[in-house]
N, CA, C and O atoms as a GROMACS GRO file, in nm:
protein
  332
    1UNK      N    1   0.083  -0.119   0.000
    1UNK     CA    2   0.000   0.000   0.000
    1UNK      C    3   0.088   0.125   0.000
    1UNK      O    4   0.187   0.113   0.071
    2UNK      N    5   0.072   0.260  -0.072
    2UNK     CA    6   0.112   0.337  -0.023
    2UNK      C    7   0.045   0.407   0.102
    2UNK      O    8  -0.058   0.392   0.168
    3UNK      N    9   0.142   0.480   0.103
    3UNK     CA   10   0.109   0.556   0.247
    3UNK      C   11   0.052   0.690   0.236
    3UNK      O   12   0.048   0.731   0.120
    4UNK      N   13  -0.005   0.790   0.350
    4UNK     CA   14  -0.084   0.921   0.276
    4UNK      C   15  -0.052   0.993   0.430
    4UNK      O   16  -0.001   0.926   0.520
    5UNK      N   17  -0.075   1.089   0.441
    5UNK     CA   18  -0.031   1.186   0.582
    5UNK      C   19  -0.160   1.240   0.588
    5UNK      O   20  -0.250   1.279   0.513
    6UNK      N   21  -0.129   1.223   0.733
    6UNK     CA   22  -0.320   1.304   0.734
    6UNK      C   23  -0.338   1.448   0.815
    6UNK      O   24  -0.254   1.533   0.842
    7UNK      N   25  -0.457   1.443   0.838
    7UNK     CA   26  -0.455   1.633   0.857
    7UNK      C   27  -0.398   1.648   0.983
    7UNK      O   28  -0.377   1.759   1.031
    8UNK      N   29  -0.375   1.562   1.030
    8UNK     CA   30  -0.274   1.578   1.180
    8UNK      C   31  -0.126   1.641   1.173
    8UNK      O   32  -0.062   1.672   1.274
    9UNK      N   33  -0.070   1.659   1.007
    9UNK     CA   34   0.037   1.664   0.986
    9UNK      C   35   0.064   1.818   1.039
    9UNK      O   36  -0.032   1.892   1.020
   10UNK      N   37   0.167   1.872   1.096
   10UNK     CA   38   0.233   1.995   1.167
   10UNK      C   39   0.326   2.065   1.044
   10UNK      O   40   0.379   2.175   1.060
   11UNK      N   41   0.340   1.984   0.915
   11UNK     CA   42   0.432   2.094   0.864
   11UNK      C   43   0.553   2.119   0.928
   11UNK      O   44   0.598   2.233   0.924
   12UNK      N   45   0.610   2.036   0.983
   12UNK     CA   46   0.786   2.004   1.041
   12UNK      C   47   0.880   2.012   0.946
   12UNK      O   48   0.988   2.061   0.981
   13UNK      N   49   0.864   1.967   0.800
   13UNK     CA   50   0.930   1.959   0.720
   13UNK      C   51   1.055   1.835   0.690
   13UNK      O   52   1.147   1.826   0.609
   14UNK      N   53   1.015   1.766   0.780
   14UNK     CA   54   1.128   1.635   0.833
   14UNK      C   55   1.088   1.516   0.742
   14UNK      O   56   1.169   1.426   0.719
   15UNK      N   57   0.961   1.514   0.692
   15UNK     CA   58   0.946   1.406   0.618
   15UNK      C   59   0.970   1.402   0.486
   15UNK      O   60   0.986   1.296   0.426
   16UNK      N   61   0.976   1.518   0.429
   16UNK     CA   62   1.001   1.507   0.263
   16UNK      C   63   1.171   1.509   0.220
   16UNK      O   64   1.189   1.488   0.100
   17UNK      N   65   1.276   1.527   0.288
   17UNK     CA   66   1.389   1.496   0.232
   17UNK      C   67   1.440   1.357   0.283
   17UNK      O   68   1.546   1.303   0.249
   18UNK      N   69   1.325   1.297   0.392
   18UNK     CA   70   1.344   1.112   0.384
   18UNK      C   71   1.326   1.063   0.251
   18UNK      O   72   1.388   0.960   0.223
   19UNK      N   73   1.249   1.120   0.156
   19UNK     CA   74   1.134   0.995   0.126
   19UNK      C   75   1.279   0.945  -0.018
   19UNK      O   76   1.343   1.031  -0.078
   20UNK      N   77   1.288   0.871  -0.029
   20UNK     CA   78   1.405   0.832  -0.133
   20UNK      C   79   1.352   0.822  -0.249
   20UNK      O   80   1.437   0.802  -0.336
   21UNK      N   81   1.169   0.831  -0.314
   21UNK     CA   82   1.175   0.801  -0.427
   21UNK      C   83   1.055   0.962  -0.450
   21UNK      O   84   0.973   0.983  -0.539
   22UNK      N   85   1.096   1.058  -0.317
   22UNK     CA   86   1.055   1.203  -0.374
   22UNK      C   87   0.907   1.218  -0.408
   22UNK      O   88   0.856   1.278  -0.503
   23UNK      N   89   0.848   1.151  -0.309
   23UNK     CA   90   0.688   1.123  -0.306
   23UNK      C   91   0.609   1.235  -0.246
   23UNK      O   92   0.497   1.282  -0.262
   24UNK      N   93   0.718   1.258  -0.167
   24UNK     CA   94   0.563   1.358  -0.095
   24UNK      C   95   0.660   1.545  -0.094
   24UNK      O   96   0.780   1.573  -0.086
   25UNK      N   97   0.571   1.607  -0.102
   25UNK     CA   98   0.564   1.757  -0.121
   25UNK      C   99   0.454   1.811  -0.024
   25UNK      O  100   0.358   1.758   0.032
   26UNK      N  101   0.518   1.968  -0.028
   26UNK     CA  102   0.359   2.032   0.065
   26UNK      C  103   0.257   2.018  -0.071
   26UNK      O  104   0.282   2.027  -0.191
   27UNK      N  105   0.136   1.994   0.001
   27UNK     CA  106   0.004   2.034  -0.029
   27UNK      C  107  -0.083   2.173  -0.004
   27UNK      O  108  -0.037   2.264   0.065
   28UNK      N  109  -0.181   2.179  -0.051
   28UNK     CA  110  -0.213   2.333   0.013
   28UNK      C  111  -0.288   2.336   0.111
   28UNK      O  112  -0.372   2.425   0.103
   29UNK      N  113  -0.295   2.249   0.241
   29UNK     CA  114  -0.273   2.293   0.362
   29UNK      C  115  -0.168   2.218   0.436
   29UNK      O  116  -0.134   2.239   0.552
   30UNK      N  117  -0.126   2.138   0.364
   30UNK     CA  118   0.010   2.034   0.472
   30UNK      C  119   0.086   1.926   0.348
   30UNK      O  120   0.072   1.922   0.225
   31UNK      N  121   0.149   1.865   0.418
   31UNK     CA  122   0.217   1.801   0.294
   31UNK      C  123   0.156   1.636   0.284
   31UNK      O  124   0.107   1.561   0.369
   32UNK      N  125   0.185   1.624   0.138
   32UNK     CA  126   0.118   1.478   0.100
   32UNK      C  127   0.165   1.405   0.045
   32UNK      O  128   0.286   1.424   0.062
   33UNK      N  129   0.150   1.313  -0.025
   33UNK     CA  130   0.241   1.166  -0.044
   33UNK      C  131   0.156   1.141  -0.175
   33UNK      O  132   0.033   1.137  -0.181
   34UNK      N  133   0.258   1.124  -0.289
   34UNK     CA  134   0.203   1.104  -0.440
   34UNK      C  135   0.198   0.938  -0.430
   34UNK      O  136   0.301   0.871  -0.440
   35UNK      N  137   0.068   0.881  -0.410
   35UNK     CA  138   0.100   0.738  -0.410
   35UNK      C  139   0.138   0.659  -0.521
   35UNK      O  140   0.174   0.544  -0.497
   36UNK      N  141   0.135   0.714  -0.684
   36UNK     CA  142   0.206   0.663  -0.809
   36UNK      C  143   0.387   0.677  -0.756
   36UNK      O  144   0.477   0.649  -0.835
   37UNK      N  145   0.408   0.712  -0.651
   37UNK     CA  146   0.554   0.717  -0.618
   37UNK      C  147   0.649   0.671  -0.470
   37UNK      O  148   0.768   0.662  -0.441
   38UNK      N  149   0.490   0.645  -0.389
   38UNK     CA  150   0.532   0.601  -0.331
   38UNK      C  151   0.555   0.407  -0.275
   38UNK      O  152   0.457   0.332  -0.270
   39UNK      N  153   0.654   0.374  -0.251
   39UNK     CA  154   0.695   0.234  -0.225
   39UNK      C  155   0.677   0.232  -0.104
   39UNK      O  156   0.673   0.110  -0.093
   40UNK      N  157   0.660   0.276   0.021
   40UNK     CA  158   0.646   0.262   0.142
   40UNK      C  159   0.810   0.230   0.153
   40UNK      O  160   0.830   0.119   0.204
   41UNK      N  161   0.926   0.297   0.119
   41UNK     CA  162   1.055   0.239   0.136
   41UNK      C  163   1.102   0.111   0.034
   41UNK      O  164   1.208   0.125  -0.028
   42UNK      N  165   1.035   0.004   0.019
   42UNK     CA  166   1.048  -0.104   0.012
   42UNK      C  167   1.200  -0.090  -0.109
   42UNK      O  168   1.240   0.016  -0.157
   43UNK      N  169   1.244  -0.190  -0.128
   43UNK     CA  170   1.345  -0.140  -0.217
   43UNK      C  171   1.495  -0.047  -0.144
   43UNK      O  172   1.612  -0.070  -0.177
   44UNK      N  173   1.458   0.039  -0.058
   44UNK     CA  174   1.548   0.159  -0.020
   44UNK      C  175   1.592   0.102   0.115
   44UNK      O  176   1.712   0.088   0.137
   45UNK      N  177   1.515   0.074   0.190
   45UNK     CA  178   1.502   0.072   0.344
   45UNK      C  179   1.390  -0.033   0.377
   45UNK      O  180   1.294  -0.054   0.304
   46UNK      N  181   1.417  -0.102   0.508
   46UNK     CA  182   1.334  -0.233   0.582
   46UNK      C  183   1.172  -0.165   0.632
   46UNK      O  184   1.079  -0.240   0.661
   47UNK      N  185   1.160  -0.006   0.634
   47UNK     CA  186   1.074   0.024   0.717
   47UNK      C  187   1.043   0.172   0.654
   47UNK      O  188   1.148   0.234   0.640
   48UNK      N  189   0.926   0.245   0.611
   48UNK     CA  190   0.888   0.400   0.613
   48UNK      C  191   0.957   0.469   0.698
   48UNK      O  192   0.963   0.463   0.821
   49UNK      N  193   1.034   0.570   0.581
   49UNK     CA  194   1.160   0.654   0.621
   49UNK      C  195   1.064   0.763   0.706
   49UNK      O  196   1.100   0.799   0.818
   50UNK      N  197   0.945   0.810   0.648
   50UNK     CA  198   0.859   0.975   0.668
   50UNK      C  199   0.835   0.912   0.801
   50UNK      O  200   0.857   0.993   0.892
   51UNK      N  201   0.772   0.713   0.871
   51UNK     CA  202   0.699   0.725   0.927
   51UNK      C  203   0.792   0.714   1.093
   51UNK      O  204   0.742   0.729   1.205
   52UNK      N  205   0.940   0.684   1.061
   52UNK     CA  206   0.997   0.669   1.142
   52UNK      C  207   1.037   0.837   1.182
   52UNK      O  208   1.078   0.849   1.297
   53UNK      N  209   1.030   0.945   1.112
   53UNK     CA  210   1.084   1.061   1.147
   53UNK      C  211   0.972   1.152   1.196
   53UNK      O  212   0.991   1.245   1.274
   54UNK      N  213   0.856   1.121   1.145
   54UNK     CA  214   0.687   1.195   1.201
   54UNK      C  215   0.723   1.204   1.360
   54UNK      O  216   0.773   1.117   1.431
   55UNK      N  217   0.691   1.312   1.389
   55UNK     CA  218   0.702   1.359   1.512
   55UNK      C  219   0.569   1.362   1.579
   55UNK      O  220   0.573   1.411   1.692
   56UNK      N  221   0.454   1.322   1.536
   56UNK     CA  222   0.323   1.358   1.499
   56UNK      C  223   0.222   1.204   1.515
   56UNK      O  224   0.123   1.171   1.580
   57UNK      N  225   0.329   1.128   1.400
   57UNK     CA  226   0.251   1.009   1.394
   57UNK      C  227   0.134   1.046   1.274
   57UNK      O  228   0.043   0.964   1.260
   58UNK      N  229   0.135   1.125   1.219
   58UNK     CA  230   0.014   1.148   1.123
   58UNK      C  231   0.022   1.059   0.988
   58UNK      O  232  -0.078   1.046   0.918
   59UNK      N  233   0.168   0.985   0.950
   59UNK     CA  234   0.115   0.914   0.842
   59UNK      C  235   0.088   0.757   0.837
   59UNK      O  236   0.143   0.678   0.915
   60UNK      N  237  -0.029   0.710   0.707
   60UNK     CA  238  -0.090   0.607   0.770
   60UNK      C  239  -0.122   0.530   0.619
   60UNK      O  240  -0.111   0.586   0.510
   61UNK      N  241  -0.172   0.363   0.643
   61UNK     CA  242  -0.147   0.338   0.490
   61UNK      C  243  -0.235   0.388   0.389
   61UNK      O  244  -0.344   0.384   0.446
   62UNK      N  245  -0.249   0.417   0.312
   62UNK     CA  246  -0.365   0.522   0.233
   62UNK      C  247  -0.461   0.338   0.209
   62UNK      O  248  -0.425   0.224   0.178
   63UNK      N  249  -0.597   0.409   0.247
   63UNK     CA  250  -0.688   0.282   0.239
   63UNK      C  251  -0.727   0.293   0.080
   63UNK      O  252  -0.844   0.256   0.065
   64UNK      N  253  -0.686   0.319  -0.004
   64UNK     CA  254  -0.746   0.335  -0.174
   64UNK      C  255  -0.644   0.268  -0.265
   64UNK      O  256  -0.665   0.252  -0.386
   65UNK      N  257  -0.497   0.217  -0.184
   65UNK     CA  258  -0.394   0.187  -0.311
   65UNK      C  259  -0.352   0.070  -0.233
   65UNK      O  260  -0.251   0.074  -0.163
   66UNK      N  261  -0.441  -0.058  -0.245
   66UNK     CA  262  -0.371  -0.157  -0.233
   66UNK      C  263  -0.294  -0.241  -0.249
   66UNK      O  264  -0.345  -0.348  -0.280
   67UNK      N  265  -0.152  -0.239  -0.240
   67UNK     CA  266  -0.055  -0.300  -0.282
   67UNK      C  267   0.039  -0.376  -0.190
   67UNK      O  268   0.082  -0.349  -0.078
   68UNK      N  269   0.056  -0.469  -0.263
   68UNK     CA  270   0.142  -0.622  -0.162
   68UNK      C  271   0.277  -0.533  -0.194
   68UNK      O  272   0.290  -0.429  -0.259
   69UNK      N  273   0.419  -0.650  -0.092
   69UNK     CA  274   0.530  -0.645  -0.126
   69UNK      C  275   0.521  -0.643  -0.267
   69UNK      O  276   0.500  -0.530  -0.313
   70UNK      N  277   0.529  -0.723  -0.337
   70UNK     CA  278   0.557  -0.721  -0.512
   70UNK      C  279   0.546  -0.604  -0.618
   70UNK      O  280   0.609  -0.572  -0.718
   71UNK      N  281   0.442  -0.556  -0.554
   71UNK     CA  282   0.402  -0.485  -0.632
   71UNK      C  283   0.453  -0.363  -0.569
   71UNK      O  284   0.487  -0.295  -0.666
   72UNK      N  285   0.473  -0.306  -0.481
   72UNK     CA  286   0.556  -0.189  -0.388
   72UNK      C  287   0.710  -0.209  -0.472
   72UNK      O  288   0.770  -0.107  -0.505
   73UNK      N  289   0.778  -0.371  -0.508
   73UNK     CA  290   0.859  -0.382  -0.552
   73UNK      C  291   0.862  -0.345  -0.697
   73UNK      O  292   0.977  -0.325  -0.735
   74UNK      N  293   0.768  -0.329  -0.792
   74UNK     CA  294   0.783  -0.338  -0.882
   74UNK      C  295   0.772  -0.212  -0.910
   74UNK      O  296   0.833  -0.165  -1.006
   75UNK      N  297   0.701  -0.143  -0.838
   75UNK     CA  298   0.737   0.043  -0.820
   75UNK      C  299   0.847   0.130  -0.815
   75UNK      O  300   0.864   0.242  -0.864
   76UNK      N  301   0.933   0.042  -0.734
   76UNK     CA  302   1.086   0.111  -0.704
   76UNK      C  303   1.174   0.070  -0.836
   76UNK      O  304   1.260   0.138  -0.891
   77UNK      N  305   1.119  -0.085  -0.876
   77UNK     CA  306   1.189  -0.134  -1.049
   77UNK      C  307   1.165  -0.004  -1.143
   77UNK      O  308   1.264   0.045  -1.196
   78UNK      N  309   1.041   0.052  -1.166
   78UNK     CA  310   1.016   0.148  -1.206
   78UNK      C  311   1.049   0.293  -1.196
   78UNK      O  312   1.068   0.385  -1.275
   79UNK      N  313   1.047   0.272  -1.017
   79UNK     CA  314   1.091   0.445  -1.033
   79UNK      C  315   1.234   0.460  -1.050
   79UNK      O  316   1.265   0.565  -1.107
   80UNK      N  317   1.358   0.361  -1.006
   80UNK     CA  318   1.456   0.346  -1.076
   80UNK      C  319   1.553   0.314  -1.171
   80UNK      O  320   1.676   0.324  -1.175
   81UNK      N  321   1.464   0.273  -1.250
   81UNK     CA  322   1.511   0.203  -1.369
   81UNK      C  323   1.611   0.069  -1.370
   81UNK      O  324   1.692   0.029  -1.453
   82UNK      N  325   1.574   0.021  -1.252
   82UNK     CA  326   1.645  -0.137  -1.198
   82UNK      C  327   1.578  -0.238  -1.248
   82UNK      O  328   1.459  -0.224  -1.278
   83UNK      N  329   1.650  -0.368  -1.268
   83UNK     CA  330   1.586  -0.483  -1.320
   83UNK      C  331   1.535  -0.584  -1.219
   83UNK      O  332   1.478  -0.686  -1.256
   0.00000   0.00000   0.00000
């Protein structure tokens, strides 16, 4: 699944130079998570880079983009041009 930040988010700014495949940006009231980009880590790291640095706890798995390991994997094949 990707992941999505919710309106709990504070605008810390700590989560968007985690994200390794450059998913999430401010939004126009807080910042959000492009789920065509996001892998939940998988590929990069064992665990969500944004969710380990949230000071907040506001991000959570987005309930609309269901996706297994494989397919989280086949995202990062994509967003990096890896085989």
């Amino acid at each position: 699944m990707a992941l999505k930040i919710t309106e709990e988010c504070i605008n810390c700014d700590v989560c968007e130079p985690q994200c390794p495949n450059e998913a999430i940006s401010m939004g126009p009231e807080y910042y959000v998570i492009d789920p065509d980009r996001c892998t939940e880590c998988v590929g990069h790291h064992d665990e969500p880079q944004c969710k380990v640095v949230c000071p907040v706890e506001c991000i959570e798995l987005h309930p609309q983009w269901n996706e297994g390991q494989d397919a989280l994997m086949a995202k990062y094949r994509r967003l990096t041009g890896t085989a």
